[in-house]
Residue frames as a rotation matrix with the C-alpha (Angstrom) as fourth column:
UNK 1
-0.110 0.926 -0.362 2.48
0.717 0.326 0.617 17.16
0.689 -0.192 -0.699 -13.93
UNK 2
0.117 0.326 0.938 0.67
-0.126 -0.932 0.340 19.82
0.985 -0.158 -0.069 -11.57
UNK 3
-0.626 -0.610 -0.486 1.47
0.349 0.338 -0.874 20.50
0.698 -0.717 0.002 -8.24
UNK 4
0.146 0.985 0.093 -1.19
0.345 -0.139 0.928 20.29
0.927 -0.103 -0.360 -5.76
UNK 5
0.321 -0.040 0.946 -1.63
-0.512 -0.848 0.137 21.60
0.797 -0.529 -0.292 -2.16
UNK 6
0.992 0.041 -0.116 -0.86
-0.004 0.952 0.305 18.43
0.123 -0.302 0.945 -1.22
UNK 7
0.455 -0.890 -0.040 2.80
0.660 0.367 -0.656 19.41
0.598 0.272 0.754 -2.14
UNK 8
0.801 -0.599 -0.015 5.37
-0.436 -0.599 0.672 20.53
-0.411 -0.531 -0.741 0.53
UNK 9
0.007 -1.000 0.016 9.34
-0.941 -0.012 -0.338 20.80
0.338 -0.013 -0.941 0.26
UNK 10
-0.316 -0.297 0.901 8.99
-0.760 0.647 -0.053 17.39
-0.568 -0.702 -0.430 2.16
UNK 11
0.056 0.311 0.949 7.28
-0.002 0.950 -0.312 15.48
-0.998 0.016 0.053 0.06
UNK 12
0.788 -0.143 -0.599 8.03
-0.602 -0.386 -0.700 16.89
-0.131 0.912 -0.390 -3.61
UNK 13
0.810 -0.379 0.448 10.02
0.360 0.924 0.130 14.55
-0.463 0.056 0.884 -5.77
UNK 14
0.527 -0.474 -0.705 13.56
-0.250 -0.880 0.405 15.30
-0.812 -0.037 -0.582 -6.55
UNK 15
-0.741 -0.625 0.246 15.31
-0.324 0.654 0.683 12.75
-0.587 0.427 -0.688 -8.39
UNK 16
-0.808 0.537 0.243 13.22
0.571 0.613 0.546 12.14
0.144 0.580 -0.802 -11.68
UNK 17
-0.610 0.757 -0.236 10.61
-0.236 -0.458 -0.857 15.49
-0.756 -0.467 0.458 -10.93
UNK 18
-0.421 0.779 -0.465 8.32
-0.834 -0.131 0.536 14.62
0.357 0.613 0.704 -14.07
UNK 19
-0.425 0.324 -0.845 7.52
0.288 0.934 0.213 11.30
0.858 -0.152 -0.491 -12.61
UNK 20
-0.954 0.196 -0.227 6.04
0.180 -0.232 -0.956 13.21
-0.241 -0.953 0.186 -9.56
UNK 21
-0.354 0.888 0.294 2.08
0.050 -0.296 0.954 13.33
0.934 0.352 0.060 -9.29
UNK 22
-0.966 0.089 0.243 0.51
-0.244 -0.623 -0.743 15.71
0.086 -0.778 0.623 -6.69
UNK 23
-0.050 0.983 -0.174 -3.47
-0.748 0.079 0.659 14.75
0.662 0.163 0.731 -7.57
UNK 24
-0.169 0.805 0.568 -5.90
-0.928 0.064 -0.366 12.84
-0.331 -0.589 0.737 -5.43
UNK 25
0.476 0.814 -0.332 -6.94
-0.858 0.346 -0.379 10.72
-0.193 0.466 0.864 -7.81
UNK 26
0.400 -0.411 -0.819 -4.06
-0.446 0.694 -0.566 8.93
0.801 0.591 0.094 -8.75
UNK 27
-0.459 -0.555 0.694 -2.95
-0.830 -0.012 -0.558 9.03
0.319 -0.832 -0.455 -5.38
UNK 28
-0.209 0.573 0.792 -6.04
-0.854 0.288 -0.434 7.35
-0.477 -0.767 0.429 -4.17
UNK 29
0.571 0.138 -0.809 -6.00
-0.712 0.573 -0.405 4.72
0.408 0.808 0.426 -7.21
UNK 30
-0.272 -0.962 0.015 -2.42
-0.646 0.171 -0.744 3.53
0.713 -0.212 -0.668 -5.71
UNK 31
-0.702 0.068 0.709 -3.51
-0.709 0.027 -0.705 3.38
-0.067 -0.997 0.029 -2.35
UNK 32
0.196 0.959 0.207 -7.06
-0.805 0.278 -0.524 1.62
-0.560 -0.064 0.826 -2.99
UNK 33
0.541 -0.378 -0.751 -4.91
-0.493 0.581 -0.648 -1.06
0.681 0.721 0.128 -5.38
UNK 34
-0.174 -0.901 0.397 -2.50
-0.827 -0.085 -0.555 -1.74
0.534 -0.425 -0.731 -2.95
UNK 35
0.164 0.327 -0.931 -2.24
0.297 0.883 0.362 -4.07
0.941 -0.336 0.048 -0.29
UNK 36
0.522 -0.604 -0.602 0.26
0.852 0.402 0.335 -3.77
0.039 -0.688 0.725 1.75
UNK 37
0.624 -0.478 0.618 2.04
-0.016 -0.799 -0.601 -0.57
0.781 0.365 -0.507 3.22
UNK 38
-0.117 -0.956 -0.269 5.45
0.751 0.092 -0.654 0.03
0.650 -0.278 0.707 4.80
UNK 39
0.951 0.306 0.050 4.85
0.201 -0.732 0.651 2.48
0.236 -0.608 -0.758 8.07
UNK 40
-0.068 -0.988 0.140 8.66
0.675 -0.149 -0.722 4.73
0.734 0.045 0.677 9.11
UNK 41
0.649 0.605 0.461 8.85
0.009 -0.612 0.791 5.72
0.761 -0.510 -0.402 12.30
UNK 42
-0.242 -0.950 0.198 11.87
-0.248 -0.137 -0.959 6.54
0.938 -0.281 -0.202 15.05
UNK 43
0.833 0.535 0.140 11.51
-0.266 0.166 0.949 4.92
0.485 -0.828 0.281 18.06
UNK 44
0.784 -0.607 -0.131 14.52
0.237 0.098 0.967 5.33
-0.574 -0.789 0.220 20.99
UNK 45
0.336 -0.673 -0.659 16.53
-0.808 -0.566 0.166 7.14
-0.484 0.477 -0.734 18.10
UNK 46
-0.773 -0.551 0.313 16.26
-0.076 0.571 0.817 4.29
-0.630 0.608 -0.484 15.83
UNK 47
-0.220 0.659 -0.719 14.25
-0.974 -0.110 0.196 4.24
0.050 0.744 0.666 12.30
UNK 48
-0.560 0.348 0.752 12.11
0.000 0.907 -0.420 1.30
-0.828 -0.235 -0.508 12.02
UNK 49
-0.704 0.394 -0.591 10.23
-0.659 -0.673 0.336 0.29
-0.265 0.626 0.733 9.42
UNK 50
-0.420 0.672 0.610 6.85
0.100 0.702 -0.705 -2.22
-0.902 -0.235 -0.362 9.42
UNK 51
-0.777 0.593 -0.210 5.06
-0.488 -0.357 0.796 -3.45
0.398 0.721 0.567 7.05
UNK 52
-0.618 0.784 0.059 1.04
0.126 0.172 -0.977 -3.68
-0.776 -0.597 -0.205 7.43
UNK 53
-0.075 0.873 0.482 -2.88
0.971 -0.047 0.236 -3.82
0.229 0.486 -0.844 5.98
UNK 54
-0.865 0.189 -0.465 -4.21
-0.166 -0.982 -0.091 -0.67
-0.474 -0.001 0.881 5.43
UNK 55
-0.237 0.711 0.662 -7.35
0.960 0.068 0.271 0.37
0.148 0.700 -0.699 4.20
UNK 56
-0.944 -0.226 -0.241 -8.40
0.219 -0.974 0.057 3.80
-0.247 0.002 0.969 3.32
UNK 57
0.231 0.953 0.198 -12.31
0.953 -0.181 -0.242 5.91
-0.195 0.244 -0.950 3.35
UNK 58
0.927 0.362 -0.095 -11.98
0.337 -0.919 -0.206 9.35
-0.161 0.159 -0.974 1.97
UNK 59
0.346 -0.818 0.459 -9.09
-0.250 -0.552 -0.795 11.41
0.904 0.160 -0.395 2.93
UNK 60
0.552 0.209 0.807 -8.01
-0.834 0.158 0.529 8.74
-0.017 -0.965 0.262 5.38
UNK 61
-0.177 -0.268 -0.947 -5.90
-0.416 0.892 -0.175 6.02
0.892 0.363 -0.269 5.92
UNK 62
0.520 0.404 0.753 -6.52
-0.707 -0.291 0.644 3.32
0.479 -0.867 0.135 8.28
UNK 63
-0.183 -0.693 -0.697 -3.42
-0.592 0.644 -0.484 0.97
0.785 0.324 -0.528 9.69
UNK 64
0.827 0.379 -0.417 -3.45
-0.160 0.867 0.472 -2.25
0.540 -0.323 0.777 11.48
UNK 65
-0.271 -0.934 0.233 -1.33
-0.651 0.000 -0.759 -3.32
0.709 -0.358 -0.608 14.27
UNK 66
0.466 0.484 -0.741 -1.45
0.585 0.460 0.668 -5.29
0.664 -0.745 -0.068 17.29
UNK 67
0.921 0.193 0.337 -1.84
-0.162 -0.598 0.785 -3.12
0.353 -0.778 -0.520 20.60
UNK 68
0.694 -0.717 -0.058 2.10
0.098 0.015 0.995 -4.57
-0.713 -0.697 0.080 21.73
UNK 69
0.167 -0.822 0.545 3.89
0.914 -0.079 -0.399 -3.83
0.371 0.564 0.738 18.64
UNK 70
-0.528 -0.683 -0.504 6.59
0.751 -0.653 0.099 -1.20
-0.396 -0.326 0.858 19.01
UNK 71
-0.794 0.169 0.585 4.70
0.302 -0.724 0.620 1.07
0.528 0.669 0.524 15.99
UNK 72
0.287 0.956 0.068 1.34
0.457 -0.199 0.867 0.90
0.842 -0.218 -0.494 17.69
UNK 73
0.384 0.094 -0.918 2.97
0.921 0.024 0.388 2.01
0.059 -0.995 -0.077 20.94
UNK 74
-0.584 -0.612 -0.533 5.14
0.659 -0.741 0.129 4.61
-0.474 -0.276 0.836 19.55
UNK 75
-0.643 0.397 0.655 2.90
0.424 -0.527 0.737 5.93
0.638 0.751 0.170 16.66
UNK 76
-0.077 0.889 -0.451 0.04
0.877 0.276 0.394 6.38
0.474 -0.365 -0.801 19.69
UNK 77
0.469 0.052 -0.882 1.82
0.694 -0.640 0.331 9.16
-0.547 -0.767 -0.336 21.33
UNK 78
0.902 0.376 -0.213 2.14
0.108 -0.673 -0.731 11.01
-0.419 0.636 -0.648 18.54
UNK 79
-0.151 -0.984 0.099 5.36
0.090 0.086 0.992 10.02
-0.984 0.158 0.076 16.94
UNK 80
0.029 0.059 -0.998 5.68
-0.955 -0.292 -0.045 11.22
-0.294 0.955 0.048 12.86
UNK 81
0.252 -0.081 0.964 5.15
0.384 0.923 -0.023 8.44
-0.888 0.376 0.264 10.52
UNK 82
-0.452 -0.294 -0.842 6.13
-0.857 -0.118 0.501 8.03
-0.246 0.949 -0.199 6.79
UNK 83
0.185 0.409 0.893 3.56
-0.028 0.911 -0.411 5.47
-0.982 0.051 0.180 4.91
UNK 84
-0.268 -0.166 -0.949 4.37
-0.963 0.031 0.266 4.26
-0.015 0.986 -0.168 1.06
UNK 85
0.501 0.632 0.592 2.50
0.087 0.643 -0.761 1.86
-0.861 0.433 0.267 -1.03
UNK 86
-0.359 -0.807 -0.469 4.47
-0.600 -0.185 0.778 0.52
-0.715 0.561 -0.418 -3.80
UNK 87
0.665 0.348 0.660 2.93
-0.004 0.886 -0.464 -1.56
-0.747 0.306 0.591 -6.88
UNK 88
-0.278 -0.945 -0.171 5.34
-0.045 -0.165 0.985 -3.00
-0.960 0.281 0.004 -9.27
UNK 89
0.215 0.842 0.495 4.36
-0.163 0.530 -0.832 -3.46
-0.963 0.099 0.251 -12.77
UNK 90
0.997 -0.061 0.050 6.89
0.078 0.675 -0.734 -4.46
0.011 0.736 0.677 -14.93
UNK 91
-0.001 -1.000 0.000 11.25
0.711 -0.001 0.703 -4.86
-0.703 0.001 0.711 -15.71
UNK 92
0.836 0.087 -0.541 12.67
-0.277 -0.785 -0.554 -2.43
-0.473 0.613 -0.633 -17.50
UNK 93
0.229 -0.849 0.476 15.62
0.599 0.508 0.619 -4.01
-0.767 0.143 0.625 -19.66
UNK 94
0.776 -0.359 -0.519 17.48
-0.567 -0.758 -0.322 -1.30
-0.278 0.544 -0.792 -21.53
UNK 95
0.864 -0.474 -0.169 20.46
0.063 0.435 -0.898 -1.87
0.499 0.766 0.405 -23.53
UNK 96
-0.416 -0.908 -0.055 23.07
0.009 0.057 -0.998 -1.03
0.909 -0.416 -0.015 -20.92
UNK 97
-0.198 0.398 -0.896 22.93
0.757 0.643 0.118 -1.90
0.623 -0.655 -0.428 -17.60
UNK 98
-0.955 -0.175 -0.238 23.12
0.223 -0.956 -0.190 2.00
-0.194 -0.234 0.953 -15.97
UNK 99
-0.560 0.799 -0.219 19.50
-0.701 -0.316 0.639 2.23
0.441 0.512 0.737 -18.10
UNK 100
-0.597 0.479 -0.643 18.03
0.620 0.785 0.009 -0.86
0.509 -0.394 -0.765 -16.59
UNK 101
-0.813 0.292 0.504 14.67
-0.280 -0.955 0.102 0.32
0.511 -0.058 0.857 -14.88
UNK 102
-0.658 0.741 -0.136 11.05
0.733 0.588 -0.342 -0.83
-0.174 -0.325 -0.930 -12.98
UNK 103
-0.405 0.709 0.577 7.80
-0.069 -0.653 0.754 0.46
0.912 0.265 0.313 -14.51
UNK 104
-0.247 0.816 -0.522 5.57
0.651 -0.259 -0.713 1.47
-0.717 -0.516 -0.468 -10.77
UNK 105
0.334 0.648 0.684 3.20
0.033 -0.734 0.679 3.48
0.942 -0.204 -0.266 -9.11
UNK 106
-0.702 -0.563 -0.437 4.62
0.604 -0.144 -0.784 4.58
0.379 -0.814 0.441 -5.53
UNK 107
0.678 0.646 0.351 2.40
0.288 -0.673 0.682 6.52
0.677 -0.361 -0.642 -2.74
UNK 108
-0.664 -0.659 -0.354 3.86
0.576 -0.149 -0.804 8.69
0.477 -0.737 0.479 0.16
UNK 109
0.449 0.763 0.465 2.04
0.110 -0.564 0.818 9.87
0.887 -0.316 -0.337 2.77
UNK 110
-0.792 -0.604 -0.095 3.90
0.358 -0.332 -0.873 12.00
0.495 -0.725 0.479 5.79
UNK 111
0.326 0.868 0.375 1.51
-0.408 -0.229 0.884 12.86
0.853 -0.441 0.279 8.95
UNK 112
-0.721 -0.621 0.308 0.64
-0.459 0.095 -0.883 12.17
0.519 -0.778 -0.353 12.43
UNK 113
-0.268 0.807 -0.526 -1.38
-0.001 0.546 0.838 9.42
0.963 0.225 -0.146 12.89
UNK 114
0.197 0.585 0.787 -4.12
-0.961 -0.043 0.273 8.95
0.193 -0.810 0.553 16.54
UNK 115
-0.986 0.007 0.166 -5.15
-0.086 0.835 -0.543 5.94
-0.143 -0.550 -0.823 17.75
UNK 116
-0.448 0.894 0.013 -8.78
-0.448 -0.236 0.862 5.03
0.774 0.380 0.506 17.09
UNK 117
-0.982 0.187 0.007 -10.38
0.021 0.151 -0.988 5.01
-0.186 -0.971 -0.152 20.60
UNK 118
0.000 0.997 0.072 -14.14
-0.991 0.010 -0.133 4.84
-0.133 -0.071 0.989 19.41
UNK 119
-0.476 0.440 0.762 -15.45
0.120 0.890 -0.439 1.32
-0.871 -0.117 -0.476 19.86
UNK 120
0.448 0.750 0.486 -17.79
0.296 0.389 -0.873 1.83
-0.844 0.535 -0.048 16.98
UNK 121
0.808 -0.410 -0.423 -15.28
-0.581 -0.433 -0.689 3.52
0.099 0.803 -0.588 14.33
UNK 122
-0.035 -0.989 -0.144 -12.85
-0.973 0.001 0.232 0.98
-0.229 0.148 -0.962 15.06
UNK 123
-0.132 0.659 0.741 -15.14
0.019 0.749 -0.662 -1.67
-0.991 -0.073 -0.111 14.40
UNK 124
0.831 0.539 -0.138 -15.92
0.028 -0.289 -0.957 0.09
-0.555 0.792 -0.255 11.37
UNK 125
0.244 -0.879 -0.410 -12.04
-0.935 -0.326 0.142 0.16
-0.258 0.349 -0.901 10.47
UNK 126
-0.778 -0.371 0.507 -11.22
-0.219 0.917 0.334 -3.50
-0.589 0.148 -0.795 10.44
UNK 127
0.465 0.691 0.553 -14.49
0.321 0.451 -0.833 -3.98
-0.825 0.565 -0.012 8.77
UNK 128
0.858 -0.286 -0.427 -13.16
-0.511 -0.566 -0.647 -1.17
-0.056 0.773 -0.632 5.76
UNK 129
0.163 -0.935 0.313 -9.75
-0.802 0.059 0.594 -3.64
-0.574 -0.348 -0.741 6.34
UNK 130
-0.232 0.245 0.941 -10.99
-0.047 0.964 -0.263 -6.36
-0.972 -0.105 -0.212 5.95
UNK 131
0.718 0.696 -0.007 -13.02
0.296 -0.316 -0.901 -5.07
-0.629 0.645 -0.433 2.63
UNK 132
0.502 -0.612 -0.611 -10.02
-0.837 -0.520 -0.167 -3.80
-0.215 0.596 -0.774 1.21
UNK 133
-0.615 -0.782 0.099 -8.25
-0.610 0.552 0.569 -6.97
-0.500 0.290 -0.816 0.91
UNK 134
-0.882 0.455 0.124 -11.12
0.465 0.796 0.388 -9.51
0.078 0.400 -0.913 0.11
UNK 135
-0.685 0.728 0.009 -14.32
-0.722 -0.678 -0.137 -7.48
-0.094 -0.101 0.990 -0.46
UNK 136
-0.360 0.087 -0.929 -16.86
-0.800 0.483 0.356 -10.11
0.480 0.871 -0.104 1.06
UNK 137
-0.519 -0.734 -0.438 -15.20
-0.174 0.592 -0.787 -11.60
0.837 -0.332 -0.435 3.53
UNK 138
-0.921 -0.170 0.350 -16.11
-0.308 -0.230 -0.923 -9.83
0.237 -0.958 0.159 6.57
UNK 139
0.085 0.948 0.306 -20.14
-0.975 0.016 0.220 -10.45
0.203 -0.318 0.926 6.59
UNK 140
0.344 0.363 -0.866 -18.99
-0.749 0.662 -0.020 -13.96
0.566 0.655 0.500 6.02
UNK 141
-0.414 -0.801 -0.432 -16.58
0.189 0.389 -0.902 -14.85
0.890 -0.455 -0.010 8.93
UNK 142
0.456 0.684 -0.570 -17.01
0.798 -0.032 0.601 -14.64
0.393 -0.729 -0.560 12.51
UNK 143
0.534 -0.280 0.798 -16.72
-0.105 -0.958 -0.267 -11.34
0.839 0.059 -0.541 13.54
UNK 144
-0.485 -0.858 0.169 -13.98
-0.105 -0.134 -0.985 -10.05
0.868 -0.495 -0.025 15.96
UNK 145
0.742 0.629 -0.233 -15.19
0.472 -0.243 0.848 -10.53
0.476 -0.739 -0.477 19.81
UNK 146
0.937 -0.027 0.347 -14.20
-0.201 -0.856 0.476 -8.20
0.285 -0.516 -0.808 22.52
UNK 147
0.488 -0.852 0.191 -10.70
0.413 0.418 0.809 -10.23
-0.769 -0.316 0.555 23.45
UNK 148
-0.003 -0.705 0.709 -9.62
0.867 0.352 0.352 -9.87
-0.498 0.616 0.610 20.33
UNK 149
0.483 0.041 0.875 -10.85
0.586 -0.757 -0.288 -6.41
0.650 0.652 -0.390 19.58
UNK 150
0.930 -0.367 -0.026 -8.47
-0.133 -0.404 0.905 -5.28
-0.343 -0.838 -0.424 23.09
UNK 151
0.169 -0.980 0.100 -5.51
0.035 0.108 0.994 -6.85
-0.985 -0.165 0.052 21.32
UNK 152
-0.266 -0.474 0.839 -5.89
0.963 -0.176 0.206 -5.08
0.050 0.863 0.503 18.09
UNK 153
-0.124 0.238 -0.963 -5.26
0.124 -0.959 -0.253 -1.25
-0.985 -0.151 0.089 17.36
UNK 154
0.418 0.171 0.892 -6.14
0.906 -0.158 -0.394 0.97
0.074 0.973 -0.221 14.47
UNK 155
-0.770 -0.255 -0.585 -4.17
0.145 -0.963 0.228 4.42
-0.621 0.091 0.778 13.28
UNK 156
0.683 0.582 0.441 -5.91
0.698 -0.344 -0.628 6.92
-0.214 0.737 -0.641 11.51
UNK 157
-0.402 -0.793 -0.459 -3.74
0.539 -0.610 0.581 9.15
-0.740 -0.014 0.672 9.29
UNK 158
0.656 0.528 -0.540 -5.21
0.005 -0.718 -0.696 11.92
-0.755 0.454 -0.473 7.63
UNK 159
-0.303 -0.714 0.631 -3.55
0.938 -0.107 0.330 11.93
-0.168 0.692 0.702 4.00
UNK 160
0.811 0.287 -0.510 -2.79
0.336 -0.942 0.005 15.63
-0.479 -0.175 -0.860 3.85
UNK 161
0.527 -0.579 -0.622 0.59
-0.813 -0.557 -0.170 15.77
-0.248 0.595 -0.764 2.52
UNK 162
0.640 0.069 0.765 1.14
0.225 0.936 -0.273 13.21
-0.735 0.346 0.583 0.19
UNK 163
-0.024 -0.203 -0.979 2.63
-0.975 -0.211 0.068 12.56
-0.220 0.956 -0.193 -3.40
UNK 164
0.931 0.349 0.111 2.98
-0.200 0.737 -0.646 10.21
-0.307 0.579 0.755 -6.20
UNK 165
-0.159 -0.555 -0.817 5.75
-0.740 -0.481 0.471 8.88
-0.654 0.679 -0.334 -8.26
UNK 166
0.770 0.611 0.183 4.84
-0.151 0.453 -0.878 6.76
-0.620 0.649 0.441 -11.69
UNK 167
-0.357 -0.513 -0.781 7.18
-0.641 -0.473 0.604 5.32
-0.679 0.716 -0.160 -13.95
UNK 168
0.531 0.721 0.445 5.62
0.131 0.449 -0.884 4.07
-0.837 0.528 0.143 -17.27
UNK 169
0.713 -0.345 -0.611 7.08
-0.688 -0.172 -0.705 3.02
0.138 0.923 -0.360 -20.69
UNK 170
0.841 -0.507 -0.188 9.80
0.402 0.818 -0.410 1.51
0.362 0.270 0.892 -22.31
UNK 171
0.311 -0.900 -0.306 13.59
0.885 0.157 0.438 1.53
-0.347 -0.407 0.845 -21.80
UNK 172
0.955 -0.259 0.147 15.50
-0.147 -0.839 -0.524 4.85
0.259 0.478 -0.839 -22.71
UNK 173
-0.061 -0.981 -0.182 19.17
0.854 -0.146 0.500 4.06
-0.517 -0.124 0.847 -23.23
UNK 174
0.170 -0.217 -0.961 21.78
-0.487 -0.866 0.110 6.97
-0.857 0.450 -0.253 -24.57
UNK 175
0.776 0.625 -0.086 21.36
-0.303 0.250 -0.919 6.94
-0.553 0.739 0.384 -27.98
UNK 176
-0.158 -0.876 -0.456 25.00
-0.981 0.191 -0.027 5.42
0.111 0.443 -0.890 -28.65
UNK 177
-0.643 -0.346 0.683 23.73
-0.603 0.779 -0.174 2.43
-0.472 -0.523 -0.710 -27.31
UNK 178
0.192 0.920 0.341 20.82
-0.554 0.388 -0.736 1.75
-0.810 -0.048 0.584 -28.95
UNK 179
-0.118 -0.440 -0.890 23.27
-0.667 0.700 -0.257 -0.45
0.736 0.563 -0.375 -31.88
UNK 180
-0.523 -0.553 0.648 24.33
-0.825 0.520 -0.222 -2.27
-0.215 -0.651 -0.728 -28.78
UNK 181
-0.492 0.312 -0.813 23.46
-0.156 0.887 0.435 -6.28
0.857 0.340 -0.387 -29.83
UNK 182
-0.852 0.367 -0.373 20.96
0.496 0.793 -0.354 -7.51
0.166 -0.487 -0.857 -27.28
UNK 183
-0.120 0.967 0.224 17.12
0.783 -0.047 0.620 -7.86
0.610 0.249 -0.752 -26.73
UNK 184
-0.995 -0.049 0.083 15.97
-0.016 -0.768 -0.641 -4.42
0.095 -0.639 0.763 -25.08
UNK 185
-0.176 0.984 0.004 11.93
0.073 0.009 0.997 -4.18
0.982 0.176 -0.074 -23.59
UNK 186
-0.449 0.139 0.883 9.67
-0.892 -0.138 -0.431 -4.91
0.062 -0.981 0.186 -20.72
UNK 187
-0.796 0.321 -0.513 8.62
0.428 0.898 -0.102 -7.68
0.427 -0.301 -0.853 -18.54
UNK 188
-0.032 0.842 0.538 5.18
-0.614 -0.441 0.655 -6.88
0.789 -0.310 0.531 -17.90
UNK 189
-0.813 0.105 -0.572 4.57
0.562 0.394 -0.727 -8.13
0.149 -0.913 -0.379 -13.78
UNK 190
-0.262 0.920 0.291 0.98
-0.463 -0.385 0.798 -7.99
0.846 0.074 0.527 -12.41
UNK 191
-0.814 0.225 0.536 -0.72
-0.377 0.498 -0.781 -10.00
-0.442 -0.837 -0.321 -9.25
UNK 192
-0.086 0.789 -0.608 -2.73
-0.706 0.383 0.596 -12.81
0.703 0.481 0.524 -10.30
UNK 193
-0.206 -0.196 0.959 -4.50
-0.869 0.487 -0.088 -15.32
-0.450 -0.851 -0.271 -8.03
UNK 194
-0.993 -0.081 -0.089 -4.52
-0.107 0.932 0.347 -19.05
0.055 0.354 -0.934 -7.89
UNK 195
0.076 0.776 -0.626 -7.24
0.003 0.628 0.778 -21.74
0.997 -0.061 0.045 -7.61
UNK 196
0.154 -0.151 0.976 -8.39
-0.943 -0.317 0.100 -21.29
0.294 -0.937 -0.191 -3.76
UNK 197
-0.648 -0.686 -0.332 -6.59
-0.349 0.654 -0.671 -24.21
0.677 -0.319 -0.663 -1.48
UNK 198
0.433 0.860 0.270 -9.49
-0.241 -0.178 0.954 -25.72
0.869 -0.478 0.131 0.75
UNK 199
-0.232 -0.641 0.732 -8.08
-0.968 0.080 -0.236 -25.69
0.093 -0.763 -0.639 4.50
UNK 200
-0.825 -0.212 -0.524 -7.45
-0.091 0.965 -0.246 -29.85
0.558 -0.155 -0.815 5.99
UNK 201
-0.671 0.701 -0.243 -10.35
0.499 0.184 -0.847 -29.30
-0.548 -0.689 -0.474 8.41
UNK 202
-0.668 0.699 -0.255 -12.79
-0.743 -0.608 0.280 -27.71
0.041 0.377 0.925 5.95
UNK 203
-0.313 0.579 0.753 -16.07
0.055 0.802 -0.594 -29.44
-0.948 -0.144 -0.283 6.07
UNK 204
-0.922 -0.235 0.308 -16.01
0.287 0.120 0.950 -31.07
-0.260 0.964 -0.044 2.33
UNK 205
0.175 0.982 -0.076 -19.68
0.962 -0.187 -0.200 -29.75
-0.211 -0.038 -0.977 2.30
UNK 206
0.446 0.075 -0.892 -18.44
0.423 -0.896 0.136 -26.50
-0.789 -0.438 -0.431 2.02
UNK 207
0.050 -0.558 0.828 -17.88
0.948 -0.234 -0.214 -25.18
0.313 0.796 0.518 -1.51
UNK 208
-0.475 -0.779 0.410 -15.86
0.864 -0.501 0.050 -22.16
0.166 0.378 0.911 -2.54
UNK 209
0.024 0.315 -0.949 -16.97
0.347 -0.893 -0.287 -18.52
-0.937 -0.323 -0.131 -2.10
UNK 210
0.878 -0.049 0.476 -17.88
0.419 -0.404 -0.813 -16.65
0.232 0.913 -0.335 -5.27
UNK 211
0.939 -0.343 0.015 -15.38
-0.275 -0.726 0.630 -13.97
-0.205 -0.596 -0.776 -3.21
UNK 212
0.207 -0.970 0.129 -12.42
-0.649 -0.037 0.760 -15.98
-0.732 -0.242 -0.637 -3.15
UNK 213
0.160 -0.338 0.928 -12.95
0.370 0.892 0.261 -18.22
-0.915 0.302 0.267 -6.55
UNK 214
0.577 -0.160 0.801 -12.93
0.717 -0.369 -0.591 -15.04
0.390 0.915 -0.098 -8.81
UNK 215
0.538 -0.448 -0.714 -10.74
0.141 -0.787 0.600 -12.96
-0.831 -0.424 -0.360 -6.45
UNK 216
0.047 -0.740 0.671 -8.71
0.975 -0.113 -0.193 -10.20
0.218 0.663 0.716 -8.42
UNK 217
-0.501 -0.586 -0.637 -7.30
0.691 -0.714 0.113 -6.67
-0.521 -0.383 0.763 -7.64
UNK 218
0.275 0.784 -0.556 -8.96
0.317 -0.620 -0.717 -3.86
-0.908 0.021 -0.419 -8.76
């Protein structure tokens, strides 16, 4: 696959380079699928690694934290991060175990996220948060008030040097093995939701959201 400008020595895949994908598009597919990403960052000469919501407009990501976590304090003063978004989407059972495999999609994104100090873009961030997990939600809840918008930060991280990595397909054993007696394929794995749980204090007046009784992943 082509290598975009997106690719540096830092972020170019070594191990397995055809599974590397440098485009936008797929990048942003990943990311905009996702949930959940995994923020790497060194704080007092130790690696740390969080995981968090994200949500992402353009050529942007935006991460969640609360204002006393270690990440939000160190990331603020301009400490490198490392963000990946992993989806899994299936076993890979080969005929020897050495071949054994997992079909993803993987994101990396390497940068130096801010702090979002506008009052009205960081409003607008938890709203684009919010939207990214349950698209719906936010008009429907009460909205953050001012307490609660002091004890919550947002990063912005420009996705500038990024990559992909994708594996798809079946098993590939060496081709002595492929006599070997036993069952060889994939387990297809996906995210599927339940029937929503009403909460113990719901008033029984209150039926389901469309939102959250057909919820499903892009």
């Amino acid at each position: 696959m082509s290598q975009s400008e997106a690719s540096t020595p830092r972020t170019r895949v070594v191990r397995e380079t055809h599974r590397g994908v440098y485009d936008r598009e797929t990048v942003y597919q990943i990311l905009d699928e996702g949930f959940l990403c995994h923020v790497g960052f060194v704080a007092d000469g130790h690696p740390f690694v969080i995981p968090t919501s994200y949500g992402r407009k353009d050529a942007s990501l935006y991460i969640h934290g609360s204002a006393a976590s270690r990440m939000l304090r160190q990331i603020k003063d301009g400490v490198p991060v490392c963000v990946t978004v992993t989806l899994l989407d299936g076993l890979v059972l080969a005929r020897s175990i050495f071949n054994h495999s997992m079909n993803y999609r993987s994101v990396m994104v390497l940068g130096k996220a801010t702090l979002v100090e506008d009052a009205e873009e960081k409003l607008q961030a938890l709203r684009l948060l919010s939207e990214h997990i349950i698209r719906g939600r936010w008009a429907d809840a009460r909205q953050p008030n001012e307490r609660e918008l002091k004890q919550t930060s947002v990063l912005k991280l420009p996705i500038e040097e990024f990559s992909a990595k994708v594996r798809l397909g079946p098993a590939i054993d060496d081709e002595e093995d492929y006599a070997f007696p036993t069952w060889a394929g994939v387990i297809p794995l996906e995210m599927t939701a339940g029937a929503p749980i009403d909460d113990s204090r719901l008033d029984p007046a209150r039926e389901v959201p469309d939102y959250a009784k057909h919820y499903k992943r892009k």
